[in-house]
Backbone as a chain_set.jsonl record, in Angstrom:
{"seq": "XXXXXXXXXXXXXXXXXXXXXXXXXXXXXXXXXXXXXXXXXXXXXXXXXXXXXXXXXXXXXXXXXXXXXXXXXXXXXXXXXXXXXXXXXXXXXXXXXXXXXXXXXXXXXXXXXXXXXXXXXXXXXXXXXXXXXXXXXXXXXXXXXXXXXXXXXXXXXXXXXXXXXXXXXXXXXXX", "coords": {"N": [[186.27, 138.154, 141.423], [185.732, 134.644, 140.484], [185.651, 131.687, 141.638], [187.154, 128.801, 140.328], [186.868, 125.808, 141.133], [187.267, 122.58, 142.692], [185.174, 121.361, 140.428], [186.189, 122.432, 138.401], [189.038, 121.371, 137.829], [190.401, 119.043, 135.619], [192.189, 116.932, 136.105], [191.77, 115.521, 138.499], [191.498, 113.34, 141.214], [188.95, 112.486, 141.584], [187.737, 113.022, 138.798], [189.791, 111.708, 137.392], [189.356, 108.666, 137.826], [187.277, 108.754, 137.629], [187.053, 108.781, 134.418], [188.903, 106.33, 133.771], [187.003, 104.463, 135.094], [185.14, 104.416, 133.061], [186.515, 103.785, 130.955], [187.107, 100.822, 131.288], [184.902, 99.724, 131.952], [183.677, 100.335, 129.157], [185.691, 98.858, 127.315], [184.84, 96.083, 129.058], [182.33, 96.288, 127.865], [182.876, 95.79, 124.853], [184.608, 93.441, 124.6], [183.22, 91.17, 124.094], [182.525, 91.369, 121.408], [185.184, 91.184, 119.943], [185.587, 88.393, 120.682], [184.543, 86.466, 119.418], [186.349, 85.943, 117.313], [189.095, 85.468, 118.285], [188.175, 83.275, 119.4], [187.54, 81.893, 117.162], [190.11, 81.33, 115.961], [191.526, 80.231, 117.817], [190.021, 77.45, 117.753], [190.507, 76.612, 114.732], [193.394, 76.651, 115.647], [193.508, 74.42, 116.977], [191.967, 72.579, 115.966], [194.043, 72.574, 113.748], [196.203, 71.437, 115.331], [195.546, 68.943, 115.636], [195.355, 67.504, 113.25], [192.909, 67.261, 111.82], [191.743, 68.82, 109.56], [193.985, 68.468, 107.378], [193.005, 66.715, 105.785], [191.099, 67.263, 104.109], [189.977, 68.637, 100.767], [191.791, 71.512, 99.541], [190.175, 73.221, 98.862], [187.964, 72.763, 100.081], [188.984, 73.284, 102.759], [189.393, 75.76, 103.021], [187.091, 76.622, 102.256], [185.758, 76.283, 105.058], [187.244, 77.384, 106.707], [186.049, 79.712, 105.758], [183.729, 79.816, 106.743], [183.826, 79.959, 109.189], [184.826, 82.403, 109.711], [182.707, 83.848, 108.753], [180.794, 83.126, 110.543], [181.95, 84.112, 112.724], [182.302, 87.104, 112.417], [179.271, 87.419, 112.254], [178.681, 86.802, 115.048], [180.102, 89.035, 115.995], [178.789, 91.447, 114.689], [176.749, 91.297, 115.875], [177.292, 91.687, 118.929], [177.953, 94.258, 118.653], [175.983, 95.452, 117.535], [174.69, 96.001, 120.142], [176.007, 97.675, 121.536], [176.22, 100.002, 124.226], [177.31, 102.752, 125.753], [178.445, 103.264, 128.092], [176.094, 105.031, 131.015], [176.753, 108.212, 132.966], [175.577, 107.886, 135.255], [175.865, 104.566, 135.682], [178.62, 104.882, 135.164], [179.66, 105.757, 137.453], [177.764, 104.466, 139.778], [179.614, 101.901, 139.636], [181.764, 103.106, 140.226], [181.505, 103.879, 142.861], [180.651, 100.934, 144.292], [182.914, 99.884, 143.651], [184.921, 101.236, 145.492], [183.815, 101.223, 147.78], [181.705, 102.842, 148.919], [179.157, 104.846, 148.712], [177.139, 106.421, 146.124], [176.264, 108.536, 146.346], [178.009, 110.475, 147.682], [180.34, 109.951, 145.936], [179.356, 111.786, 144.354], [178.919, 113.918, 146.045], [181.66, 114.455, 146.193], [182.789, 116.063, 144.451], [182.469, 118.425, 144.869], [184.519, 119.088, 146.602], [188.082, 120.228, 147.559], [190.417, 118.869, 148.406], [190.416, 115.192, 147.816], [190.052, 112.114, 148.234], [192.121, 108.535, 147.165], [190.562, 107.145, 144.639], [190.188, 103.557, 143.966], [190.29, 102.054, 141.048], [188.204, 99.82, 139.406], [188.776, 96.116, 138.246], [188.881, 94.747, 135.359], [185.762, 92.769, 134.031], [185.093, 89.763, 132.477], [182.972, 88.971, 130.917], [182.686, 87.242, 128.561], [180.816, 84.918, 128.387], [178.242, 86.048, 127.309], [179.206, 86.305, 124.151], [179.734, 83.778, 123.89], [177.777, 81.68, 123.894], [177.794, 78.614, 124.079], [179.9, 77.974, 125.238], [182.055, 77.114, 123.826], [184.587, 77.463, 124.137], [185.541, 76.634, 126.474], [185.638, 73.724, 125.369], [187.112, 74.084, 123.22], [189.911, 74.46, 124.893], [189.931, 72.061, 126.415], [190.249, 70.196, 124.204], [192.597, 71.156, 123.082], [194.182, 70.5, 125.588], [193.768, 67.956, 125.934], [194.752, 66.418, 123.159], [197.42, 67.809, 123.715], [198.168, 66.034, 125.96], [197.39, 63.21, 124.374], [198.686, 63.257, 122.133], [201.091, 64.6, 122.471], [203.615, 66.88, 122.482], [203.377, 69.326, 119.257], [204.58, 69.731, 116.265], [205.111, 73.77, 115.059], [204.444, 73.985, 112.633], [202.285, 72.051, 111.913], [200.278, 73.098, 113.337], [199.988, 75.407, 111.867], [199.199, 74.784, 109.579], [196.427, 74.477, 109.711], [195.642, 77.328, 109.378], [196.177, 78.085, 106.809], [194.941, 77.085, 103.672], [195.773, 75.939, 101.554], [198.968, 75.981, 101.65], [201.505, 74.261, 100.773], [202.79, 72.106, 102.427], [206.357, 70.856, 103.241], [206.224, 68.131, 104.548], [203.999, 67.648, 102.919], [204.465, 67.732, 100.245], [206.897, 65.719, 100.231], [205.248, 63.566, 99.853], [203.885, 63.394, 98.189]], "CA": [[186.715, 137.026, 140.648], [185.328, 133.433, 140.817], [187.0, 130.385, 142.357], [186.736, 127.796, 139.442], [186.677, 124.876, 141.964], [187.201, 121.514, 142.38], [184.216, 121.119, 139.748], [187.153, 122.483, 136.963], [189.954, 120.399, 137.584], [190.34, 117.72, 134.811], [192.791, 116.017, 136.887], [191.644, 115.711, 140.081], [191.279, 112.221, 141.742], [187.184, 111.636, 140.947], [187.647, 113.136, 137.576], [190.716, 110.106, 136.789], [188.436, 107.411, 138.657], [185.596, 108.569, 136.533], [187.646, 108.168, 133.425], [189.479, 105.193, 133.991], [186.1, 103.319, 135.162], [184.704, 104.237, 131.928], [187.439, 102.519, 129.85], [187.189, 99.787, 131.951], [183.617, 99.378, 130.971], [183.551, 100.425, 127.211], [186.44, 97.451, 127.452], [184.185, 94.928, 129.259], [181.269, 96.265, 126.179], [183.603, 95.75, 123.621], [185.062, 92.545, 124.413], [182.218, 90.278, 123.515], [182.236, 91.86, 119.996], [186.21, 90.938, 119.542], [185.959, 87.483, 121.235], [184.343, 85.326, 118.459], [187.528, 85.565, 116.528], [189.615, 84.674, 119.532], [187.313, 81.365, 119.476], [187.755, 81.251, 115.507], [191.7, 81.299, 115.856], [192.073, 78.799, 118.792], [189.122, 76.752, 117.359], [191.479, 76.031, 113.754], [194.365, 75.909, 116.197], [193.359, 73.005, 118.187], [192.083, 71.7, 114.562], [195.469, 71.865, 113.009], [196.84, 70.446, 116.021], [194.435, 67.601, 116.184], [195.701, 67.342, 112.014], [191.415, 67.663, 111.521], [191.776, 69.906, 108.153], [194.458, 67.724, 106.741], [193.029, 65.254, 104.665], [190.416, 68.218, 103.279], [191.094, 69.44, 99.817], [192.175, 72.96, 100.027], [188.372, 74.702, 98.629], [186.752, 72.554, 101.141], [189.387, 73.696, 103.884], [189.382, 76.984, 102.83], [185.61, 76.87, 103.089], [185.074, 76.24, 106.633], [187.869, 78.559, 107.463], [185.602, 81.328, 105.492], [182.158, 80.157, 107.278], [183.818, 80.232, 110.581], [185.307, 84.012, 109.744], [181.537, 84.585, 108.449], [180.265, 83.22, 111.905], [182.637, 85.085, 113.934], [181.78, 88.102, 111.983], [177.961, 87.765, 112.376], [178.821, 87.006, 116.262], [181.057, 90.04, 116.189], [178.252, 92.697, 114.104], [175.76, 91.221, 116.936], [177.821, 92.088, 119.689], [178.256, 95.72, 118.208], [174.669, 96.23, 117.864], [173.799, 95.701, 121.26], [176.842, 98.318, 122.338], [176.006, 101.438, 124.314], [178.317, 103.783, 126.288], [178.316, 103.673, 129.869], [175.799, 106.39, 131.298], [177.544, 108.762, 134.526], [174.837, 106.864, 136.838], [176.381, 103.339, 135.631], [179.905, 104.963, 135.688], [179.299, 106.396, 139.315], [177.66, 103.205, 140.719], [180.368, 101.493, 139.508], [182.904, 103.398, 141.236], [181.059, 103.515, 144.369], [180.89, 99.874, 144.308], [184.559, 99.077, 143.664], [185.72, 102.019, 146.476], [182.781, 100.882, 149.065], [181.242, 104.564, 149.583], [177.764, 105.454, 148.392], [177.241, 106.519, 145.187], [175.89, 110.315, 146.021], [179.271, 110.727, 148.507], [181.242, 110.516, 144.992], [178.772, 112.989, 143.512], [179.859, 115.625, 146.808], [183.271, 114.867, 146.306], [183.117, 116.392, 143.231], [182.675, 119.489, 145.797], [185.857, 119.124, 147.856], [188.855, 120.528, 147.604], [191.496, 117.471, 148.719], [189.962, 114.504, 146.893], [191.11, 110.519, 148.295], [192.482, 107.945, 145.682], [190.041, 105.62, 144.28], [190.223, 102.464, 143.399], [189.604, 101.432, 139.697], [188.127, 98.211, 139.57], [189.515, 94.968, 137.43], [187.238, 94.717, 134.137], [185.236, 91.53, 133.859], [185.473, 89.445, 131.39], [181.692, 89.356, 130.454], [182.703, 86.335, 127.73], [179.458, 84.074, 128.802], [177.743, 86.686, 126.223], [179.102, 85.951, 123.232], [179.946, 82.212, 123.838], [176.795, 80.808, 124.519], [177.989, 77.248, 123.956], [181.086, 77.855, 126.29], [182.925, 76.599, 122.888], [185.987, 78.333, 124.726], [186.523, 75.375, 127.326], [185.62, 72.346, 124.346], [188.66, 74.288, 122.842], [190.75, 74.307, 125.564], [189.721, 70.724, 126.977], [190.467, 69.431, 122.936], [194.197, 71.292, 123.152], [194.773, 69.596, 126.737], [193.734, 66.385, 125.614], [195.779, 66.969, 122.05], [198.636, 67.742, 123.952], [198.301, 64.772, 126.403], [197.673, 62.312, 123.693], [199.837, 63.671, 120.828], [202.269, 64.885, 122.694], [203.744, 68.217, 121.447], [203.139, 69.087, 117.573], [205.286, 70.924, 115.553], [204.053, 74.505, 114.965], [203.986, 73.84, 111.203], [201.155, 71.4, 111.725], [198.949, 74.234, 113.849], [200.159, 76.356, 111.719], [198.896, 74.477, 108.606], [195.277, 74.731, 109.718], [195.381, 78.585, 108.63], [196.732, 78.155, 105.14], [195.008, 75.569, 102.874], [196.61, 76.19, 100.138], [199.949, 76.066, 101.485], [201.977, 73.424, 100.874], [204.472, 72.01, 103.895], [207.249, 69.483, 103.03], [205.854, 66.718, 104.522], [202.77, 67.015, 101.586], [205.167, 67.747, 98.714], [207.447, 64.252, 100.327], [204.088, 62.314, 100.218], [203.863, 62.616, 96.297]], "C": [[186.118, 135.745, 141.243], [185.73, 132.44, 140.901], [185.993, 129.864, 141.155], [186.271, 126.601, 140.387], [186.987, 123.568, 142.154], [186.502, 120.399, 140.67], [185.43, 121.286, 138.39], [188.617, 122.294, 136.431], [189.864, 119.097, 137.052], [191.275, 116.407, 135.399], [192.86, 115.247, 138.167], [191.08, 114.228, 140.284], [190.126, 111.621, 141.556], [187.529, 111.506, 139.532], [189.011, 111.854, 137.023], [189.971, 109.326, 136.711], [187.627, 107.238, 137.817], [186.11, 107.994, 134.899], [187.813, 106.7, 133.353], [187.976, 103.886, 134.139], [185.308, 103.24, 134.265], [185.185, 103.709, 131.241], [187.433, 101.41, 130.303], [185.536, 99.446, 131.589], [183.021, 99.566, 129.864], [183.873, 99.179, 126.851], [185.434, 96.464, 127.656], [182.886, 94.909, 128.075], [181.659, 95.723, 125.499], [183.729, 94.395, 123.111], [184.538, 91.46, 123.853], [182.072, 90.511, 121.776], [184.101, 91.314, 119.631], [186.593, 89.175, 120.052], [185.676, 85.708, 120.226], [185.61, 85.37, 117.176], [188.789, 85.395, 117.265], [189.05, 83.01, 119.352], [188.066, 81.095, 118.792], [189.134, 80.471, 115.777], [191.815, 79.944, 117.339], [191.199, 77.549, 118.424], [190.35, 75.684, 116.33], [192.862, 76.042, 114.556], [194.479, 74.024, 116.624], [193.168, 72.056, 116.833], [193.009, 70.964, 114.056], [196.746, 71.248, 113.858], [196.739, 69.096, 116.327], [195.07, 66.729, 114.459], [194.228, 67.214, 111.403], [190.92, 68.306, 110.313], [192.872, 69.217, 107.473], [194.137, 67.172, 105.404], [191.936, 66.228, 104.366], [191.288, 68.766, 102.331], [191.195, 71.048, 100.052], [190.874, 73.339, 99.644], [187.892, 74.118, 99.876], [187.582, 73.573, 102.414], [189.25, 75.462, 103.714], [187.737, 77.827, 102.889], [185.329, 76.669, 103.953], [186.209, 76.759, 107.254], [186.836, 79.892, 107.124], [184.118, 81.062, 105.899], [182.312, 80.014, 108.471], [183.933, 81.843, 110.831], [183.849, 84.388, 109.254], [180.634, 84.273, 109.517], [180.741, 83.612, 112.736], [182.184, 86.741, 113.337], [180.238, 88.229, 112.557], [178.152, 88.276, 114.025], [179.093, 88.469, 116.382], [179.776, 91.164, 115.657], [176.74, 92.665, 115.136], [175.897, 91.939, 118.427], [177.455, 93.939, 119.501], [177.215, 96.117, 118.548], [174.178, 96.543, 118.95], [174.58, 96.952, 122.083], [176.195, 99.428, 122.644], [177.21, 101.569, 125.314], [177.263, 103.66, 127.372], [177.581, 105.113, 130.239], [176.723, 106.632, 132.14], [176.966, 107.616, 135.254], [175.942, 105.712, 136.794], [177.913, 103.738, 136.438], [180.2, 105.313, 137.14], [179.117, 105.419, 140.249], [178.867, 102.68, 140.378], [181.716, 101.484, 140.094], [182.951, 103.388, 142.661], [181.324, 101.989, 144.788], [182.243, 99.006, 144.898], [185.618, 100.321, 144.79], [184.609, 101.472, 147.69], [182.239, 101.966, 149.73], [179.689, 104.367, 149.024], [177.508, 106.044, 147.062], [176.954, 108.508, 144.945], [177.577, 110.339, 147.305], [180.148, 111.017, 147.044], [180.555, 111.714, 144.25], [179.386, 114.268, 144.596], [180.971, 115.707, 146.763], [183.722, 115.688, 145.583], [183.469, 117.858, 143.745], [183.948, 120.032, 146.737], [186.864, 118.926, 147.13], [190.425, 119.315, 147.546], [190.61, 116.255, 148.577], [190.561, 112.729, 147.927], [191.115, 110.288, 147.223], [191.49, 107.341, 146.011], [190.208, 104.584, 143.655], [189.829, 102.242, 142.069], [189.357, 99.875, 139.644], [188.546, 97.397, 138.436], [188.408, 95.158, 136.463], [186.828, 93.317, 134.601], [184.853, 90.961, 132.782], [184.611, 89.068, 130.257], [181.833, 88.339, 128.934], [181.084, 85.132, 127.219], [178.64, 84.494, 126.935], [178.033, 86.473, 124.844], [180.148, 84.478, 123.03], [178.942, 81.644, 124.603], [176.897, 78.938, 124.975], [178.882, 77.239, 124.619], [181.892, 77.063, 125.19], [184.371, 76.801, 123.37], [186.752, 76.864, 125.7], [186.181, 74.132, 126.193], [186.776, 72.775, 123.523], [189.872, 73.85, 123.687], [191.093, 72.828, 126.052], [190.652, 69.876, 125.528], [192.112, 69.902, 122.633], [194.752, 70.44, 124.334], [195.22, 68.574, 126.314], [194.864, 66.179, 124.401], [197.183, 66.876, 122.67], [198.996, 66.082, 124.526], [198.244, 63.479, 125.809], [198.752, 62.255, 122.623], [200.841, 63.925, 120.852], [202.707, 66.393, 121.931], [204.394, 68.492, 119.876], [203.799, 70.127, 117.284], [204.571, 71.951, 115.479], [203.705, 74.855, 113.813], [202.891, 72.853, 110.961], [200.33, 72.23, 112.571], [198.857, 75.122, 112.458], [199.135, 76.111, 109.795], [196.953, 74.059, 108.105], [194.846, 75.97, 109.207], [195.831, 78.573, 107.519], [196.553, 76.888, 104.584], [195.268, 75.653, 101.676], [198.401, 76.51, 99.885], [200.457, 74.601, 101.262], [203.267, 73.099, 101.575], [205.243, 70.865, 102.573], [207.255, 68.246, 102.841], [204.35, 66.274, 103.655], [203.663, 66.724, 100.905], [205.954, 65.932, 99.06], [206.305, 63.199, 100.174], [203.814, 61.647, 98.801], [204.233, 62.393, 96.06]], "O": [[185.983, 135.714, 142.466], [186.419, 132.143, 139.925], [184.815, 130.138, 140.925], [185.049, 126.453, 140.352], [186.915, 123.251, 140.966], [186.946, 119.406, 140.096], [185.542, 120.411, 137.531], [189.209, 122.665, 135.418], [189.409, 118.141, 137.68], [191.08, 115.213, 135.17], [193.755, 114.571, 138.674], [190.184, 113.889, 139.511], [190.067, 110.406, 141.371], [187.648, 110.42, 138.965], [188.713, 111.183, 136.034], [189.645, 108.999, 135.57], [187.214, 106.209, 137.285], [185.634, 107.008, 134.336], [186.937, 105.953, 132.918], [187.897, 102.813, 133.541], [184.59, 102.24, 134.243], [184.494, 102.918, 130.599], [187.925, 100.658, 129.462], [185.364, 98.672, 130.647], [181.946, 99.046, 129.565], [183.103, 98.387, 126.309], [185.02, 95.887, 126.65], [182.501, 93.888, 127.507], [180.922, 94.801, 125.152], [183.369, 93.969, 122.014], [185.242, 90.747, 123.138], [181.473, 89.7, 121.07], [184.012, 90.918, 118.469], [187.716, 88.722, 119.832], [186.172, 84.582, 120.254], [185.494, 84.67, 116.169], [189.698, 85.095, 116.492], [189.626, 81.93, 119.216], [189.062, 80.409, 119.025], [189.235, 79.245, 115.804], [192.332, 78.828, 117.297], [191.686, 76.49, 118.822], [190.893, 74.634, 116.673], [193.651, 75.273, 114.007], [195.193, 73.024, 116.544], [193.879, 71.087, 116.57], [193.155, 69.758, 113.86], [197.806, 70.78, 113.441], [197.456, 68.335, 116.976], [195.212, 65.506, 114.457], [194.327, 67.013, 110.192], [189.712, 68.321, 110.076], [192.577, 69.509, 106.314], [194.749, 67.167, 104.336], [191.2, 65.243, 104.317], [192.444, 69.177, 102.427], [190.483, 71.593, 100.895], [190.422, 74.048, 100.544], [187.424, 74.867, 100.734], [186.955, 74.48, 102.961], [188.938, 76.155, 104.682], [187.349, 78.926, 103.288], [184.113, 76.859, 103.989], [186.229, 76.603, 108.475], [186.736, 80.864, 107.872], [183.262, 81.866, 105.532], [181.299, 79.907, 109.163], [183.398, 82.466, 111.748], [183.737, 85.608, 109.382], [179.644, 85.0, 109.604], [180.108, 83.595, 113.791], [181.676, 87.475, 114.184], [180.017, 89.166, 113.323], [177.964, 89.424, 114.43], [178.209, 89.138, 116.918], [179.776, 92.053, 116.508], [175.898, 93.56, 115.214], [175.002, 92.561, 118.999], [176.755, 94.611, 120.258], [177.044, 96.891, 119.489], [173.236, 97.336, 118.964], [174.063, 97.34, 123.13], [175.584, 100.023, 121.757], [177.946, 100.629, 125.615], [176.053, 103.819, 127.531], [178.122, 106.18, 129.947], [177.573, 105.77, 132.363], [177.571, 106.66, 135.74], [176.845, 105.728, 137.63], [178.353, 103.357, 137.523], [181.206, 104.913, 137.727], [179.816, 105.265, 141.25], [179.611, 103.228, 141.192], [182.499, 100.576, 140.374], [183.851, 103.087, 143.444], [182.209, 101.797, 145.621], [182.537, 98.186, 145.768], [186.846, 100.241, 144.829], [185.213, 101.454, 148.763], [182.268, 102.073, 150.956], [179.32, 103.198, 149.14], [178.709, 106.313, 147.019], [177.217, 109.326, 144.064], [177.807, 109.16, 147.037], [180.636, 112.138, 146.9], [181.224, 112.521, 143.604], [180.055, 115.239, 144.242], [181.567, 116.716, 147.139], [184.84, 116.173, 145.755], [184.433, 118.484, 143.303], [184.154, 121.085, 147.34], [186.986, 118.026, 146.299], [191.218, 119.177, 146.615], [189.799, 116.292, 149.502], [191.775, 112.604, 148.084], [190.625, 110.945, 146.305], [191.234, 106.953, 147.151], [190.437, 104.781, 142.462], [188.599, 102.263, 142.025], [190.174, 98.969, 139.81], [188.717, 98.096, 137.437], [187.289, 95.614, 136.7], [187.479, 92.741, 135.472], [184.204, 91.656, 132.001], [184.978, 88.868, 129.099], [181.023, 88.687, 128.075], [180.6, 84.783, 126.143], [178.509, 83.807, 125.921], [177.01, 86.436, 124.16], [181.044, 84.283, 122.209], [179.098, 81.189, 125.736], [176.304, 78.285, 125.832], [179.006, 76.054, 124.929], [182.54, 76.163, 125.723], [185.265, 76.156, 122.822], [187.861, 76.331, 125.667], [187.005, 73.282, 126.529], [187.484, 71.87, 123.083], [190.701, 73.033, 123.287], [192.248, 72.406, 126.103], [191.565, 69.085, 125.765], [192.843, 69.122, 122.022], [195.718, 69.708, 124.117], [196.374, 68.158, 126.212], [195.944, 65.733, 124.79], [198.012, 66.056, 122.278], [199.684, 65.22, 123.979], [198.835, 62.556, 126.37], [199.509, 61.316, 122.374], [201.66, 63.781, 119.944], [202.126, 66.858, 120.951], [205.457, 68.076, 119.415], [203.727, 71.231, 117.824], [203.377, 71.755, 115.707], [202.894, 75.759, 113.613], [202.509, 72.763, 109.794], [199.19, 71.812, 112.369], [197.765, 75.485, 112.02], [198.631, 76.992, 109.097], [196.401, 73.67, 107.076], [193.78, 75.97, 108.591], [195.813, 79.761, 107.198], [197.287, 75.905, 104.683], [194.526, 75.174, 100.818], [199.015, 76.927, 98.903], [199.683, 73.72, 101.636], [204.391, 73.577, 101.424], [204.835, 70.358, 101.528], [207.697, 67.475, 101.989], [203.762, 65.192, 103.644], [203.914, 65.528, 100.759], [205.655, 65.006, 98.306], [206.543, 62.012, 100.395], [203.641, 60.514, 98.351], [204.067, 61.973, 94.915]]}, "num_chains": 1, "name": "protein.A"}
């Protein structure tokens, strides 16, 4: 009879590590493809906090909500294209890296019997990529400031940057 081995345990301390540091870098792939509608949405936040979409009639506002969702889209089908799947090598260096061993040491472990824990490393947040313009802090900087000048805004005036075609209270009291 033939010892299966280390080699055919799915659970075994590399074989997690190896997992785990693959989702952790599919994740850091991914994220760049889900991040231009992150922008979008804090972008018309800060807008309808700023009151910036206001005084637009609803087609116009409703058009540069649907050519930001058609430039977060493009961003987003750019991202995609560029995606591949983590080879082993990558996933391997990777783990070596974030445990501080060698990268053929995790390949013999695969050999041995009693296994250490490894470390899974933190993802990274690999944003740079699809925010070339760093639009992310001219958001954030334009909510700071927003807050610090404006003071804090109801969340029916953020909220009135995503719906131009709703009508709040304080329109309908205006007519």
């Amino acid at each position: 009879m033939v010892s299966k081995g280390p080699l055919s345990r799915p659970f075994s301390n590399l074989n997690r590590a190896l997992f785990w540091t693959r989702a952790v870098m599919v994740w850091e792939r991914i994220l760049p493809a889900i991040f231009p509608f992150v922008l979008l949405a804090l972008l018309v936040a800060v807008a309808g906090q700023w009151g910036l979409l206001q005084p637009l009639p609803p087609l116009v506002h409703a058009g540069v909500l649907g050519g930001g969702l058609l430039i977060a889209i493009l961003a987003c089908v750019r991202a995609v294209m560029r995606f591949r799947q983590p080879t082993f090598t990558e996933v391997n260096t990777r783990l070596a890296v974030d445990n501080g061993v060698k990268p053929e040491r995790l390949l013999a472990m695969r050999h041995e019997l009693t296994q250490p824990r490894l470390k899974i490393g933190k993802a990274k947040a690999g944003i740079a990529v699809s925010d070339p313009f760093a639009l992310r802090f001219v958001a954030l900087m334009a909510a700071i400031m927003g807050l610090l000048i404006l003071g804090p805004v109801p969340a029916s005036r953020v909220a009135q940057g995503f719906c131009p075609f709703a009508k709040t209270a304080t329109q309908m009291a205006q007519k």
